[in-house]
C-alpha positions as CSV (number, residue, x, y, z in Angstrom):
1,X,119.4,111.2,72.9
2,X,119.4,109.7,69.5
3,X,120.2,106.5,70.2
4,X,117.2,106.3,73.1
5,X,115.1,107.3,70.6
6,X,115.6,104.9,68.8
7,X,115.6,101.9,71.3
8,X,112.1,103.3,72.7
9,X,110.6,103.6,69.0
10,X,111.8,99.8,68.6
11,X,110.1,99.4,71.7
12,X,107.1,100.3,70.6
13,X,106.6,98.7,67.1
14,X,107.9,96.0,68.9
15,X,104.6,95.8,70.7
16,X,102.1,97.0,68.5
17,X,103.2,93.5,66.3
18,X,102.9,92.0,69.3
19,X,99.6,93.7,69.7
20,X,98.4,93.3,66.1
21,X,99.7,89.4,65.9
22,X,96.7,88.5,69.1
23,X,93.5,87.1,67.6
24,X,90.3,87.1,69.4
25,X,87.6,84.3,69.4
26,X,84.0,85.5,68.9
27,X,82.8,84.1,71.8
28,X,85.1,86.5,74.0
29,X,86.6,89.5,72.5
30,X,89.8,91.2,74.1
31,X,88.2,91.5,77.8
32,X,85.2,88.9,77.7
33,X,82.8,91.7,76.0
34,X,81.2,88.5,74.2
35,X,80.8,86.3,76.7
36,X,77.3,84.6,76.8
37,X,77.5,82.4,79.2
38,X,74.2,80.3,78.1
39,X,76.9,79.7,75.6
40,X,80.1,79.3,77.0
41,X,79.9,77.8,80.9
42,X,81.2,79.5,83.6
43,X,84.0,77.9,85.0
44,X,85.1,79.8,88.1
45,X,83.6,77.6,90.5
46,X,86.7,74.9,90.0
47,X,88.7,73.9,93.1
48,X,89.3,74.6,96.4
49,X,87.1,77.2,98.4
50,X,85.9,77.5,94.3
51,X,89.8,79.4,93.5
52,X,88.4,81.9,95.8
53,X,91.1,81.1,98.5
54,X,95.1,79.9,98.5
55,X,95.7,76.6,99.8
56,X,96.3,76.7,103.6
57,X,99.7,76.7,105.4
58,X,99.1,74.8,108.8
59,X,101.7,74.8,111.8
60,X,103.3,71.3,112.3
61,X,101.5,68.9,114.5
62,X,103.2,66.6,114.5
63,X,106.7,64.9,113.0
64,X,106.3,61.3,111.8
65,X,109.7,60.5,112.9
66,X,108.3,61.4,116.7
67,X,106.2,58.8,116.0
68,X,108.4,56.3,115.1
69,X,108.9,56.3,111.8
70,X,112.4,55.5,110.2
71,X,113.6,57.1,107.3
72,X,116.0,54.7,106.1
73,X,114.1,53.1,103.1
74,X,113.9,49.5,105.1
75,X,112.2,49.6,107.8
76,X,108.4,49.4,107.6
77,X,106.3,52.7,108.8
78,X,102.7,52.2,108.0
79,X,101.9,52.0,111.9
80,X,103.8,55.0,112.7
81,X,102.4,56.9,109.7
82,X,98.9,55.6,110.8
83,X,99.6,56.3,114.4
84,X,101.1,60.1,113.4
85,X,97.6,60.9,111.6
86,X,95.7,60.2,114.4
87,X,97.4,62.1,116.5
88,X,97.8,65.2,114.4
89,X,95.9,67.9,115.2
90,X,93.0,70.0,113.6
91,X,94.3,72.3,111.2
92,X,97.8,71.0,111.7
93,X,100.6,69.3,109.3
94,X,102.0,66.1,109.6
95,X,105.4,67.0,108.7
96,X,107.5,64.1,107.0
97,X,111.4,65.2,107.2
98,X,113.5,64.0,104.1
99,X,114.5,60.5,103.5
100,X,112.7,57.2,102.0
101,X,109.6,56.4,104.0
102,X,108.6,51.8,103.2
103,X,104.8,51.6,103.0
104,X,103.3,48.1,103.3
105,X,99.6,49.4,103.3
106,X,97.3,52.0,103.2
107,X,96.7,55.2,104.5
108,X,93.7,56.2,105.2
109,X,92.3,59.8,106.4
110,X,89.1,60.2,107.6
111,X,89.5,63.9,109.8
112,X,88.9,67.8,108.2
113,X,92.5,69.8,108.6
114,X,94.9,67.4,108.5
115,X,98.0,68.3,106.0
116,X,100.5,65.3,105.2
117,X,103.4,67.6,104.3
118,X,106.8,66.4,103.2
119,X,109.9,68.3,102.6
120,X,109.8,68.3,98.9
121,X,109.2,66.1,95.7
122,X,112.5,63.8,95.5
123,X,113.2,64.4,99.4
124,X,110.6,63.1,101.1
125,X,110.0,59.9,99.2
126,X,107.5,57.5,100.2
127,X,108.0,53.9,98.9
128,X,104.7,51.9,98.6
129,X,105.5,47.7,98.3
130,X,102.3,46.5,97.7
131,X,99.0,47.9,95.4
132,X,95.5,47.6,96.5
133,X,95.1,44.4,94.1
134,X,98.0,42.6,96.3
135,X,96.2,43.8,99.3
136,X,92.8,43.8,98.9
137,X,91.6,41.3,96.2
138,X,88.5,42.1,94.4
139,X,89.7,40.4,91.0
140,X,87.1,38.6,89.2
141,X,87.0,38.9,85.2
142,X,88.8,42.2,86.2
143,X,89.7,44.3,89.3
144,X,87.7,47.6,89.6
145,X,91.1,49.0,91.2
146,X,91.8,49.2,87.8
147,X,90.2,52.4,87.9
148,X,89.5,53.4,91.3
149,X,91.0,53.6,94.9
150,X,94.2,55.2,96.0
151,X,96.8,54.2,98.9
152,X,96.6,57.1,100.4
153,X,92.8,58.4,100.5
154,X,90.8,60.7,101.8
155,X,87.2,59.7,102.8
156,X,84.1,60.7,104.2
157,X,82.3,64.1,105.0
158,X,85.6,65.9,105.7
159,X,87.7,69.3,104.5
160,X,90.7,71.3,104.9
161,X,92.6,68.4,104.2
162,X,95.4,67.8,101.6
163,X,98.7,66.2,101.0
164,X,101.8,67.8,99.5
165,X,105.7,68.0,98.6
166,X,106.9,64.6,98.6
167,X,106.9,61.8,96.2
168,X,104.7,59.1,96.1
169,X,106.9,56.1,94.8
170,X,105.9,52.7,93.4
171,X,108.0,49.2,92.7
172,X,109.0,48.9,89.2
173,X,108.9,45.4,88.8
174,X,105.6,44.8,87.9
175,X,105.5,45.8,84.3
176,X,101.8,47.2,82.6
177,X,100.4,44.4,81.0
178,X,98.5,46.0,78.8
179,X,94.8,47.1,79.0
180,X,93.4,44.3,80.4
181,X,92.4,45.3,83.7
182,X,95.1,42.9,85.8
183,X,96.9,45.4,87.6
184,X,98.7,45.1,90.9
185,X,96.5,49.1,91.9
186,X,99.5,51.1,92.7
187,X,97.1,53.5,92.9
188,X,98.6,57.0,94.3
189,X,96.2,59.6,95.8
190,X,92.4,60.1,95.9
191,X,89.5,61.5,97.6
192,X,86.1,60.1,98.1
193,X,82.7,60.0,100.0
194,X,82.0,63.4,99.7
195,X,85.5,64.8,100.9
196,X,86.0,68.3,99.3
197,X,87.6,72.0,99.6
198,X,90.9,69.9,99.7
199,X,94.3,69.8,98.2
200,X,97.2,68.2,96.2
201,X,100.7,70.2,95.6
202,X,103.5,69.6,94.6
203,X,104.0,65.6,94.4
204,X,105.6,63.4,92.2
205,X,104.2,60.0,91.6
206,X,106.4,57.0,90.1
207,X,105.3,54.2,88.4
208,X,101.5,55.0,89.4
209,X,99.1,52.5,87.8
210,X,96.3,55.0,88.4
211,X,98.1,58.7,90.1
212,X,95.3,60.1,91.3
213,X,91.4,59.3,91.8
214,X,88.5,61.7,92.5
215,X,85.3,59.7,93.7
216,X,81.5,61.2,92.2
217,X,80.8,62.2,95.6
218,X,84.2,64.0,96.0
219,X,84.1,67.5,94.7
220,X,85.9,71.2,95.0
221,X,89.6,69.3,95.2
222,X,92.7,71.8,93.9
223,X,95.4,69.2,92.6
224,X,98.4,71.4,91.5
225,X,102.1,70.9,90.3
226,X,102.2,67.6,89.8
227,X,104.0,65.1,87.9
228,X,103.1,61.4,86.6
229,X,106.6,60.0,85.5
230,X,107.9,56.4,85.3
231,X,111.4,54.5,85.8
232,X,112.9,53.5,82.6
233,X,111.8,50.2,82.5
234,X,107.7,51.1,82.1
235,X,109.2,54.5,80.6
236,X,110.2,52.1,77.8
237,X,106.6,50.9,77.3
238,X,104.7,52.1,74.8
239,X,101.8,52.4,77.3
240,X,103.3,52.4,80.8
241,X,99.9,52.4,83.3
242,X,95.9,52.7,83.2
243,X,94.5,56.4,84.3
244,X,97.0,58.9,84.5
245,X,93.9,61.2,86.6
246,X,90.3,59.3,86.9
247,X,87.4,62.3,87.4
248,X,84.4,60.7,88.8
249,X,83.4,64.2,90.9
250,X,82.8,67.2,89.5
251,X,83.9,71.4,90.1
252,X,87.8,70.1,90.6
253,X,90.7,72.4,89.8
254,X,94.1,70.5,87.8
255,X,96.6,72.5,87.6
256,X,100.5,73.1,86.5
257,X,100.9,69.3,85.6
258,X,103.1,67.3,83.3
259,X,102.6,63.4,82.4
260,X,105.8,61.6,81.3
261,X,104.7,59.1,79.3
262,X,101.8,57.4,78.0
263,X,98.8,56.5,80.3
264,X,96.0,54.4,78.2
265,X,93.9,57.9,79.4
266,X,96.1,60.3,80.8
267,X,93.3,62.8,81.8
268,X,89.5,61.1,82.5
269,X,86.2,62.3,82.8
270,X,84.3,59.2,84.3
271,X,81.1,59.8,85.0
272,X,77.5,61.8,84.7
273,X,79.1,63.7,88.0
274,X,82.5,64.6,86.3
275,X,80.5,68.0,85.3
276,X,83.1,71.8,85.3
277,X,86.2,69.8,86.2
278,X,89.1,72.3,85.0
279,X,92.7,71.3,83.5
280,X,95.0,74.0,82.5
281,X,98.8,74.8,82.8
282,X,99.5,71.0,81.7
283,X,101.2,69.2,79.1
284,X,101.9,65.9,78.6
285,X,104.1,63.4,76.2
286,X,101.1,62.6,73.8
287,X,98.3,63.9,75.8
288,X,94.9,62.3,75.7
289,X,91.7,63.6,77.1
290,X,89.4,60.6,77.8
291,X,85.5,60.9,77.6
292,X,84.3,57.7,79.6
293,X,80.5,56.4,78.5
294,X,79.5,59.7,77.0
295,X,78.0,60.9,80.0
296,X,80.2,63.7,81.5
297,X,80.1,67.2,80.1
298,X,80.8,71.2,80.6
299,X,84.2,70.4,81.4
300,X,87.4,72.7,80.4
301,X,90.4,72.0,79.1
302,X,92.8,74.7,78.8
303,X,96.2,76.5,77.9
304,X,97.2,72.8,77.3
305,X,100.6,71.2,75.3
306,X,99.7,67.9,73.9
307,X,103.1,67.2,72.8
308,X,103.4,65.0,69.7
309,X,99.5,65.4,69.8
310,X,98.4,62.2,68.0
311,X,96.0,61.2,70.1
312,X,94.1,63.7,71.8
313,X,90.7,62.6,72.1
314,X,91.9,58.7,72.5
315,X,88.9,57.1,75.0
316,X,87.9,54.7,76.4
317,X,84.5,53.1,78.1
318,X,81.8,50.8,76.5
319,X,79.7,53.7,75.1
320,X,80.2,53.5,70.9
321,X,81.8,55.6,69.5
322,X,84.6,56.3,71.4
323,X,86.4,59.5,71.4
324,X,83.1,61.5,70.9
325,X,82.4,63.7,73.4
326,X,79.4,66.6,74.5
327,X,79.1,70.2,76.1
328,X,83.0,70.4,77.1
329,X,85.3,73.6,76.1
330,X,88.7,73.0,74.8
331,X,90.8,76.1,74.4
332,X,94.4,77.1,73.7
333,X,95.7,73.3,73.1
334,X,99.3,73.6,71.1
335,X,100.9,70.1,70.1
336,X,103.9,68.9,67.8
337,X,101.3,67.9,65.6
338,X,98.6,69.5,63.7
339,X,95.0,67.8,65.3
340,X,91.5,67.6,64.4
341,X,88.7,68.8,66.1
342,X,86.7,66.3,68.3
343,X,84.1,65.0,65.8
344,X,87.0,63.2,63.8
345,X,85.7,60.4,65.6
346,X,81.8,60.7,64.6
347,X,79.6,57.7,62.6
348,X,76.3,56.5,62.3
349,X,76.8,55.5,66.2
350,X,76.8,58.6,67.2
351,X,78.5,62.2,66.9
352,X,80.2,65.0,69.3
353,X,77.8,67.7,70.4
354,X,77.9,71.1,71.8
355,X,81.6,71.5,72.2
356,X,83.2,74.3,72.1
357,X,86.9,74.6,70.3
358,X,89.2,77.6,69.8
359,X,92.4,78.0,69.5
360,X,93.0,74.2,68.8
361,X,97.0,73.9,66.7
362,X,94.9,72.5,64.0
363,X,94.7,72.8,60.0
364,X,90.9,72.0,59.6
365,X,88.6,75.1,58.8
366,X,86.0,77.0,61.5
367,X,82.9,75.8,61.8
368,X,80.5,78.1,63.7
369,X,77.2,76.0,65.3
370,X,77.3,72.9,63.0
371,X,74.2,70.5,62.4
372,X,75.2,68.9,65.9
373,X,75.8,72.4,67.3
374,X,79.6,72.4,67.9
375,X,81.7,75.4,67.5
376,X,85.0,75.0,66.2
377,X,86.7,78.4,65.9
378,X,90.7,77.7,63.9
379,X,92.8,80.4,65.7
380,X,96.7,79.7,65.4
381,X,97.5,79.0,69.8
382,X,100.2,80.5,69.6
383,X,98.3,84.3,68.9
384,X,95.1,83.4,70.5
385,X,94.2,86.0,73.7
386,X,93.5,84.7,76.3
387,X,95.0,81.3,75.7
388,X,93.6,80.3,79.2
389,X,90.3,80.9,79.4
390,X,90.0,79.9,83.1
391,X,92.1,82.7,84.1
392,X,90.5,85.2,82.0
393,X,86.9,84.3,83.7
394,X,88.8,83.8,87.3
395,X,90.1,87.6,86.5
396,X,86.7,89.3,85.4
397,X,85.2,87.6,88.5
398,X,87.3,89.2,91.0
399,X,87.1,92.4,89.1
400,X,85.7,95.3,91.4
């Protein structure tokens, strides 16, 4: 009896330090008591069916290798895949069994309820040849497939549709030049022309110039558990590719991610329509979190692992000064490195405005509606609660 005792007393001062270690921010309390939202943005309508709804499961349609497709990493299958999403059916998968799929083109889906399944990151692997550069040349002083376009795309008016488990695998041989805007566009995924309440899970991308792109008119895409890596000869670059995500849409969920390597912008916000985009559950190599032209804003960046950390708000665009950035929430962001808050980068130029910090691994002191009416609120990461703040709002909105 004794010695019970004396585990469940350890028990419990155990978790009253636990308890007593969690710090607050002002702007939430425990259970969002302080929430104002004309003061911190309301983020729950991120993502697919706005979170409200898991991504769909959809009985096979169709198997690619019943139309023809060979999964022996030689032959050529961009008919057969193009042929297989025709014929797949409405709110049905096209199922690609394991094996290494060649790609010499595009693939392009223009239908609502169509999943492009594989069976599984590193199983299903399909093996693009060519980039959009190579195939469709718009190169002048610089391609724009620098930045936008995907090989396989979603487009138009259409829903329900995603792409999932399998890798999306590109050729190794043409290292990144640099940021000069000469790539070859092995572009992975993307979604335009006002596709939305779509998906991405589970996929790999290797040697992506730009892994995935999400048009202005695109919106309400879940993109979850996915990974940007490289092979070791752009692994060995300093910078090994251009956009690791490009945001031009807004209300888009990213989720449960992890970039290997450096991307000139690993995560960008584009545009005046990249507006409540939410990242959480991500880390990265040295994360960056790009603010294009100084137009995008009330994004949310959350529950985040920089890793070393050094560069966090690294942009890019031809707005001066980069790096600055207005009305976006970042909270819960740990790193190797002890960071600044986001108007580091401020001069006579111009300065950040309106953001909202907490919870930043940081040494710099709080600073509670400055002259340019940012709040930066220094609470160690590793004690703040919630240190995802789109969870906690996702949780109070399906309270009863």
């Amino acid at each position: 009896m004794k010695k019970y005792l004396i585990v469940f007393c350890s028990l419990l001062i155990a978790s009253f330090n636990a308890t007593a270690q969690q710090q607050y921010s002002k702007l939430w309390d425990k259970n969002g008591e302080n929430w104002d939202k004309t003061k911190l943005p309301d983020f729950t309508t991120a993502g697919y069916h706005q979170g409200n709804d898991p991504i769909p499961s959809y009985p096979e349609s169709i198997n690619v290798l019943k139309a023809g497709a060979v999964n022996d990493g030689v032959t050529d299958n961009t008919q057969a895949f193009r042929k297989a999403i025709q014929q797949c059916g409405n709110k049905g998968t096209l199922f690609i069994p394991a094996g290494k799929y060649v790609l010499s083109d595009t693939l392009i889906i223009k239908k609502s309820g169509v999943c492009i399944k594989g069976a599984g990151p590193g199983k299903t692997i399909l093996m693009f040849t060519k980039g959009l550069e190579e195939l469709y040349p718009k190169f002048r002083r610089q391609t724009p497939w620098s930045w936008s376009g995907a090989m396989i795309l979603f487009q138009g008016n259409i829903s329900e549709s995603g792409i999932q488990d399998l890798t999306l695998h590109f050729p190794e041989d043409s290292l990144y030049r640099g940021h000069d805007f000469h790539e070859r566009a092995y572009n992975g995924a993307g979604f335009s022309n006002g596709a939305h309440d779509s998906w991405l899970s589970n996929v790999t991308f290797v040697n992506a110039d730009v892994g995935m792109w999400i048009e202005a008119s695109a919106h309400h895409i879940t993109a979850q558990k996915w990974v940007l890596s490289f092979g070791p000869k752009r692994a060995a670059q300093d910078l090994s590719a251009h956009h690791g995500v490009n945001i031009y849409g807004g209300h888009n969920l990213l989720q449960d991610f992890e970039i290997k390597g450096r991307y000139v912008h690993d995560l960008s916000i584009e545009s005046a329509t990249s507006v409540y985009n939410v990242f959480h559950r991500g880390k990265g190599f040295d994360l960056c979190i790009d603010h294009h032209n100084h137009a995008q804003s009330h994004n949310l960046f959350t529950n985040l692992n920089a890793g070393l950390g050094k560069r966090l708000y690294h942009s890019g665009g031809n707005t001066a000064p980069l790096g600055i950035g207005f009305d976006d929430v970042f909270w819960g962001i740990t790193a190797d490195n002890y960071m600044k808050y986001i108007n580091e980068w401020d001069d006579p130029r111009g300065k950040s405005a309106r953001n909202i910090e907490v919870g930043i691994k940081t040494q710099e002191p709080s600073s509670f509606n400055d002259a340019s009416g940012n709040w930066f609120e220094t609470i160690d990461p590793a004690k703040l609660s919630p240190v995802d703040l789109y969870e906690a709002q996702m949780k109070l909105k399906k309270k009863p």
